[in-house]
matplotlib code that plots the C-alpha trace (Angstrom):
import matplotlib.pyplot as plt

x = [99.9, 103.0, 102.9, 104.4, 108.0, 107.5, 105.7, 108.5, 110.9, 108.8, 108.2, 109.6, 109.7, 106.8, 109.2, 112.5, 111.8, 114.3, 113.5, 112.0, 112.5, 109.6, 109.0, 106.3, 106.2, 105.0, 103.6, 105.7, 107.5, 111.0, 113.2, 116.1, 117.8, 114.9, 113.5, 110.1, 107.8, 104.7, 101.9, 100.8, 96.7, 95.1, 97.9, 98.0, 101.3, 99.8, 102.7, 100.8, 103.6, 100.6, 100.4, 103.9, 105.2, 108.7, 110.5, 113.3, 116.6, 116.1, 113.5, 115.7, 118.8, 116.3, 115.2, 118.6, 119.7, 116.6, 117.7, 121.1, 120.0, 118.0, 120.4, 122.8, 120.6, 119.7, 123.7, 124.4, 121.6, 123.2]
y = [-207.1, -207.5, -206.6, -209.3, -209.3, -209.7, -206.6, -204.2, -205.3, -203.3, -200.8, -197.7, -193.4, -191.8, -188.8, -189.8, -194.1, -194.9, -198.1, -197.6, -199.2, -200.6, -200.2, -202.7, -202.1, -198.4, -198.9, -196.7, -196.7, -194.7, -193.3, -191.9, -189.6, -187.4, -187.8, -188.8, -191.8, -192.9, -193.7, -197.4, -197.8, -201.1, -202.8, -200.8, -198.5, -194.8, -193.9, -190.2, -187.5, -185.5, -188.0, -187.9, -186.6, -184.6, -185.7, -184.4, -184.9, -186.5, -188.9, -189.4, -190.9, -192.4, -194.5, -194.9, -196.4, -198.9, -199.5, -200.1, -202.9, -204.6, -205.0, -205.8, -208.9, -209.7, -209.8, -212.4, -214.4, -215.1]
z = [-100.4, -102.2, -105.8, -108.2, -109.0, -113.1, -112.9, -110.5, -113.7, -116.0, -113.6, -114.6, -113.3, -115.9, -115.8, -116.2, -117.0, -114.7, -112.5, -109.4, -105.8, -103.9, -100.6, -99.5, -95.6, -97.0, -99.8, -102.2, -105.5, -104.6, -107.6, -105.7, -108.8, -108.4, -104.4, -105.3, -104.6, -105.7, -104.1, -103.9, -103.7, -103.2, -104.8, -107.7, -108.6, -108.9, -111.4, -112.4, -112.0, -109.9, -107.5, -106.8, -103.4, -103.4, -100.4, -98.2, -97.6, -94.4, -96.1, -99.1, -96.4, -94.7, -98.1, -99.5, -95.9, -96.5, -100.3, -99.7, -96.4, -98.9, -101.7, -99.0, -97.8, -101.7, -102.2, -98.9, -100.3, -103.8]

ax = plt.figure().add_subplot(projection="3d")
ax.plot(x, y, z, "-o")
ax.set_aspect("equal")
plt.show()
């Protein structure tokens, strides 16, 4: 389940309230200044700092790669 586009725009980090990037084939908010996602759970964003999972560096390249292949389709498109 995808979650709706309006809300992603008004999604923001609770820590820093920096946007987020969603990752729907895992279901995960990612906000790459800080290496952290957030859980998604039955469509619903679990944006709670304690829910949060620190990742490593291999995970954070790994995200970023995926990041920068979707904004790189998104660009082609326009």
């Amino acid at each position: 389940m995808a979650l709706d586009p309006g809300l992603l725009e008004i999604l923001a980090c609770p820590d820093d309230k920096g946007p987020l990037r969603y990752f729907a084939e895992e279901n995960i908010l990612y906000n790459p200044r800080q290496g952290i996602t957030y859980p998604i759970k039955d469509g619903i964003p679990v944006l709670l700092t304690s829910e949060s999972t620190l990742i490593d560096e291999d995970e954070r390249k790994r995200l970023d790669e995926l990041a920068g292949q979707e904004t790189g389709s998104q660009d082609s498109e326009n």
